[in-house]
N, C-alpha and C positions, 0 to 999 in steps of 0.2 A: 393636289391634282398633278398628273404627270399629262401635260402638253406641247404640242408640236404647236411652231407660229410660221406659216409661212404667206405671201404676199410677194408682189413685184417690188423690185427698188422703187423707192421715192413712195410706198406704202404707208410707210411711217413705221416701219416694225422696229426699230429700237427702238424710239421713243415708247412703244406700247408695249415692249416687252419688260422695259425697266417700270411701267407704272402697272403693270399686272403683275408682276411678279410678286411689288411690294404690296400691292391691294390682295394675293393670295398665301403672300408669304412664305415663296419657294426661290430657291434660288434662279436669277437667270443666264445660263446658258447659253454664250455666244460665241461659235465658230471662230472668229477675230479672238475672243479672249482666248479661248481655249490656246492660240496657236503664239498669242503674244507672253501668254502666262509660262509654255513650254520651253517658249525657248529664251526668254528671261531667266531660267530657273534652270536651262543648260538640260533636261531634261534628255534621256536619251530619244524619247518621242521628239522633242524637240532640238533636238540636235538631226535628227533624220529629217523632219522638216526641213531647216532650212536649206539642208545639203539642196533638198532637190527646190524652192526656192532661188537659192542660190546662182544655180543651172539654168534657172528661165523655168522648169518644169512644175507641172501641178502635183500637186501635192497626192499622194494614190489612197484611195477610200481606206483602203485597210489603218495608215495613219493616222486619218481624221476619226475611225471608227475607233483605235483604240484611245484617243487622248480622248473624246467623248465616252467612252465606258469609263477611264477612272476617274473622270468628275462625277459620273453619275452614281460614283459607289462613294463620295465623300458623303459622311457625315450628315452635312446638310439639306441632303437631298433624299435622303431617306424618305420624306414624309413627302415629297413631289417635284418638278423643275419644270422650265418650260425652257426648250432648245430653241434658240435663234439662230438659223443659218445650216441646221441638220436635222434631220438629214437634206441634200443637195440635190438628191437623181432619185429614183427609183431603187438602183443596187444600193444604197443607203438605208434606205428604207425598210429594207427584206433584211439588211445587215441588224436595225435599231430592232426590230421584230424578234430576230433569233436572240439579239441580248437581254432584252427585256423578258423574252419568255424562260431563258434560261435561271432566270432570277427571279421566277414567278412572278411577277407584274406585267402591267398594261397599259397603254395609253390610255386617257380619258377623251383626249379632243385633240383635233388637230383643229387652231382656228386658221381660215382662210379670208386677210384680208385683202378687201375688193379695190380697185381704182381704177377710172378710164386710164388707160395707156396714154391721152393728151397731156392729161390731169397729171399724171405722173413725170411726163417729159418736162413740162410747164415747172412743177416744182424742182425737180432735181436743176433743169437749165439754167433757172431763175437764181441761183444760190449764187452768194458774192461772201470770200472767208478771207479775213486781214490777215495780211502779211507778216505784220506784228506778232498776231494771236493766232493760230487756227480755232481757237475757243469764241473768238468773237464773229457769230458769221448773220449775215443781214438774205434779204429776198428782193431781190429787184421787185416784185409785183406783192407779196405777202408781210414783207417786213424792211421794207427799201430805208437804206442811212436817210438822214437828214440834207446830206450834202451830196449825191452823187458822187462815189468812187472813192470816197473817205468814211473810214472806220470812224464811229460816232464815239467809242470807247477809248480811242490811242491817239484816234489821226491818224492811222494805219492805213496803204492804199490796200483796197479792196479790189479781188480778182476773181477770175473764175478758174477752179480746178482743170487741170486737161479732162477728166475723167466724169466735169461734170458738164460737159458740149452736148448739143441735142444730140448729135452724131453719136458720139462712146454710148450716150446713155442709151440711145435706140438700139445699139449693139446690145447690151447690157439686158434689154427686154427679150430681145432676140434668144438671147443665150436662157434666162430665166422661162421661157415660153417652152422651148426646148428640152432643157434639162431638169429645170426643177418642177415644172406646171406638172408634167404626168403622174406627181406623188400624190396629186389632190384626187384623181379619178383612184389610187393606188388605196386610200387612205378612206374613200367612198363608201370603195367595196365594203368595208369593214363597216361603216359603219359610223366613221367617227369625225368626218366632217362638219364644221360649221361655221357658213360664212357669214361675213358682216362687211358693210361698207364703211369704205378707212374713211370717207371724207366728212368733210365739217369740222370743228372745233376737237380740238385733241381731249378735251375732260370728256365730250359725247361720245368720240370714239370708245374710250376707256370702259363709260357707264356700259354703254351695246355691248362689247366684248363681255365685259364683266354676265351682263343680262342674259347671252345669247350661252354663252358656259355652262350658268348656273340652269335655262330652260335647253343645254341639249338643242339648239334649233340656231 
């Protein structure tokens, strides 16, 4: 299956992008990787990156559109992938469209998952990551330490990201409502919508995703 995964931050879409991927057995395709693997690897795509990076400035669709076409001509992805994180806008979109038709294929599904906007601020603001580890991270309300403000793993003090304050985050939805929401009505049209709600136990989420793929709905 070739799928699009789009949702608000605090969605959960990593976490379900890595467990649909392996339950479909496609590679997954994420934005972050794309641009970590580039320019680790000194990449001339990734060498442009960073220039503008670098600068303070965003990155121009045209760059993220071509480092997204040569993964999606590796090897592995021949037989289907699911994009995390692209396309971002609408001009993304119309971009992923001309490539994929130029290669004769098509998307199967864009999944669209759902969260209240509280629900979402709630989880992202709640997150507490050790100092120690950023691998070691707790929830104030979902998965709270044993001891307040100590890592239960190091003894690491536990903090809150600047980027993870209700404030950035609400920016963060703002910006997501804005620019990436209009790909879902974009994505409609066509045909190839299907949404599911992110909330509840992460296996539940996974099974519905999975459910809602396989019935199209």
């Amino acid at each position: 299956m070739r799928i699009v995964l789009v949702g608000p931050p605090g969605a959960g879409k990593g976490t379900q992008a890595t467990r649909l991927a392996e339950k479909l057995r496609i590679p997954h395709i994420s934005t972050g990787d794309l641009f970590r693997a580039n320019i680790s690897r000194q990449t001339e795509l990734g060498k442009l990156a960073k220039s503008y990076m670098d600068a303070g400035n965003l990155v121009p669709d045209e760059v993220t559109i071509a480092m997204a076409k040569d993964r999606m001509e590796q090897p592995d992805a021949e037989g289907g992938f699911l994009l995390d994180g692209f396309p971002r806008n609408v001009s993304q979109a119309g971009a992923l469209d001309e490539l994929l038709q130029t290669e004769g294929i098509k998307l199967d599904a864009v999944l669209d998952l759902e969260a209240p906007e509280d629900e979402v601020v709630k989880r992202i603001a709640g997150r507490r990551v050790c100092r120690n580890d950023s691998a070691h991270v707790f929830h104030a309300t979902y998965s709270p330490p044993k001891q307040e403000g100590v890592c239960d793993t190091c003894g690491g003090e536990l903090y809150q990201r600047d980027d993870d304050s209700e404030s950035t985050v609400r920016t963060r939805l703002e910006v997501y409502h804005t620019q990436t929401e209009p790909i879902i009505d974009y994505y409609r049209a066509q045909g190839l919508v299907v949404t599911i709600s992110a909330m509840g136990p992460v296996d539940e989420v996974t099974e519905r995703a999975l459910e809602a793929l396989r019935s199209g709905k």
